[in-house]
C-alpha positions in Angstrom: 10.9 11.2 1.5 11.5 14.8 -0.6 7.7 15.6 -0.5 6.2 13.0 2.5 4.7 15.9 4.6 5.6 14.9 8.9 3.0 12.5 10.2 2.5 11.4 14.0 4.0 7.4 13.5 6.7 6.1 11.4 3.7 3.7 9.8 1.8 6.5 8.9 5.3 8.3 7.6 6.1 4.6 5.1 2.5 4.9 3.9 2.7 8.2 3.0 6.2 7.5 1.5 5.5 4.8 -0.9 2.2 6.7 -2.2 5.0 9.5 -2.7 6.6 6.6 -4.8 3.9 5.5 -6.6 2.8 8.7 -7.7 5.9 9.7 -9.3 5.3 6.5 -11.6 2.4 7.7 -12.7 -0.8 6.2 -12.8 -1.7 2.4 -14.5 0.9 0.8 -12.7 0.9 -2.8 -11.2 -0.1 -3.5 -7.9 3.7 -3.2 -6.1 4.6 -4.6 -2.4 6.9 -3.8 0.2 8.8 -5.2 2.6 8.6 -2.5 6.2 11.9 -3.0 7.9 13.2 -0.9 11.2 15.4 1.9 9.9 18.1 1.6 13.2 18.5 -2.0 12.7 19.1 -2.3 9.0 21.6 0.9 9.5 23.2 -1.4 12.0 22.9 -5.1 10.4 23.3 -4.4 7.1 25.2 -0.8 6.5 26.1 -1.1 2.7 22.2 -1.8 2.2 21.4 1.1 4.1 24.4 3.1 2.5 22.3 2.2 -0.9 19.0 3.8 0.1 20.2 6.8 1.2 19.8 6.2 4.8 22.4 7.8 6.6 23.0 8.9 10.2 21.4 11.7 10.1 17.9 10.5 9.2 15.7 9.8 12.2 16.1 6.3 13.6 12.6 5.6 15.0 11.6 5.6 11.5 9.8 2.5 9.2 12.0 1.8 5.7 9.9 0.5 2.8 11.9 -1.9 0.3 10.1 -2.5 -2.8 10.2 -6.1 -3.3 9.8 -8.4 -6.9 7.3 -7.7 -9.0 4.3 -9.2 -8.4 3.5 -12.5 -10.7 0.5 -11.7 -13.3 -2.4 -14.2 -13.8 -2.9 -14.6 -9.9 -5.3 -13.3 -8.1 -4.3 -10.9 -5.5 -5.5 -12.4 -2.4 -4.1 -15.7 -4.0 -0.5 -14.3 -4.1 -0.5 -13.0 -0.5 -1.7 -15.9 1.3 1.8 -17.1 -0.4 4.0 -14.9 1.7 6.2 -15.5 4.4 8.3 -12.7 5.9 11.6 -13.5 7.6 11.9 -12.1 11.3 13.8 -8.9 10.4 9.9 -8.0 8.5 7.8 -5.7 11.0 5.8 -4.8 8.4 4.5 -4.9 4.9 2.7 -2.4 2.9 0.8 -2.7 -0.9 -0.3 -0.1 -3.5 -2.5 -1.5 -5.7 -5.0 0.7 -8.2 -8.7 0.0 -8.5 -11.8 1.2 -9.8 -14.5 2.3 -6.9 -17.9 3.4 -6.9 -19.8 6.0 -4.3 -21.7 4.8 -1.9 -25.1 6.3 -4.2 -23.8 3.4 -6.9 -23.7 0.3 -4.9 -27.8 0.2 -4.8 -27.6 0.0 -8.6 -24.9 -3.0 -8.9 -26.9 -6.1 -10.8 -27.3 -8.8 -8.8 -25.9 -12.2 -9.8 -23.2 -10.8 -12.2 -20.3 -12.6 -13.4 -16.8 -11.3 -11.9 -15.8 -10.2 -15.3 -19.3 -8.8 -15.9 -19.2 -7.0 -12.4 -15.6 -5.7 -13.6 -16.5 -4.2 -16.7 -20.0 -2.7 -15.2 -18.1 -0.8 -12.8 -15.2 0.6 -15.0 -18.6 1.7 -17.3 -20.3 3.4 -14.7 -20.3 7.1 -15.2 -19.8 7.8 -11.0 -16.6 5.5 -11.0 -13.5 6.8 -9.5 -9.9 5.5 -10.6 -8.1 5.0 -6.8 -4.9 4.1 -5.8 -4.9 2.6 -2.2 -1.6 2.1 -0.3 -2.0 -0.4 2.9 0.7 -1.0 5.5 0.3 -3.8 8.5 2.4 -4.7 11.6 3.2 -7.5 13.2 2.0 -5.8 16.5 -1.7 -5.3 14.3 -0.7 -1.9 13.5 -2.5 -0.5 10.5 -2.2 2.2 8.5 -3.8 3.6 4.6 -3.9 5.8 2.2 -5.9 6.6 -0.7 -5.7 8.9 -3.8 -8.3 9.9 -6.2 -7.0 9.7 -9.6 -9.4 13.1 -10.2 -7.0 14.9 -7.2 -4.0 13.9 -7.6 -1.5 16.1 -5.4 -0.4 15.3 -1.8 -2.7 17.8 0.2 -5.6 15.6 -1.5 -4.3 11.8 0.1 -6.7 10.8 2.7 -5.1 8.7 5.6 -6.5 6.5 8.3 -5.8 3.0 9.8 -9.5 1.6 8.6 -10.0 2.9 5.0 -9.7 -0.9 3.1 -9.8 -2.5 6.2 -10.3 -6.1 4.1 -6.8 -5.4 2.1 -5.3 -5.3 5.1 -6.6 -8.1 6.6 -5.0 -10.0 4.0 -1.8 -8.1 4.7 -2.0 -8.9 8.0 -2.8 -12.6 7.3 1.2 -12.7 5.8 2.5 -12.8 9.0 0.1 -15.2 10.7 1.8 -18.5 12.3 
């Protein structure tokens, strides 16, 4: 967390970590999920893990730990893959960064109607207003939420907005992982 500026919650504090992580690969990367784990108990259940991530005693203990988990399979469609998952107990959370292309509110009037997903794509990455994103979304069990989104066009950390409704349908599907 070199560069993660303080925030209020250890949610907000992962979310603002793993954009940290994501920036410094650059952008055009694949969508990339995390596992959110309680810092205190993987220190204490699991000590050479924790000895591996650079979590030692001195860090705080109230804190969230993000652990990057296997790349994510190609071909399937996001919302596909997730209602897949199945977190063991020791999971409170999960988080996603995935990169999209968005349009202002001013260019949603103009969409075509009755395009073709594929058309819809390629309409959108040709429209001169359209902003290259990338979105980081964190759930937990206890329906805590948490977001953050970067505009390819500001790229430094004072320019991340945060809030716990920003893509509020990615994570619904988040949260829908940990659903009985």
């Amino acid at each position: 967390m070199s560069n993660t500026p303080m925030a209020a919650s250890p949610l907000t504090r992962a979310v603002l970590e793993i954009d940290e992580y994501a920036s410094g690969l650059g952008w055009d990367q694949p969508a990339r999920l995390f596992a959110l784990v309680d810092t205190a108990r993987l220190r204490a259940q699991e000590p050479g893990l924790a000895a591996q991530l650079g979590l030692g005693d001195e860090q705080e203990s109230s804190g969230l730990t993000p652990i990057e988990q296997d790349e994510l399979p190609t071909g399937k469609a996001l919302d596909e893959f997730l209602g897949t998952i199945a977190w063991p107990d020791a999971v409170v959370g999960c988080a996603l960064t995935v990169e999209r292309l968005m349009l202002p509110p001013s260019a949603e009037a103009q969409v075509p109607q009755g395009l073709s997903e594929a058309k819809l794509t390629k309409w959108v990455a040709d429209h001169p207003d359209r902003q290259e994103v990338r979105m980081t979304v964190a759930v937990l069990r206890d329906g805590a939420r948490e977001s953050a989104l970067r505009l390819r066009e500001k790229d430094t950390p004072t320019e991340v907005l945060t809030g716990p409704d920003l893509i509020p349908g990615l994570a619904e599907a988040l949260a829908a992982t940990f659903a009985d």
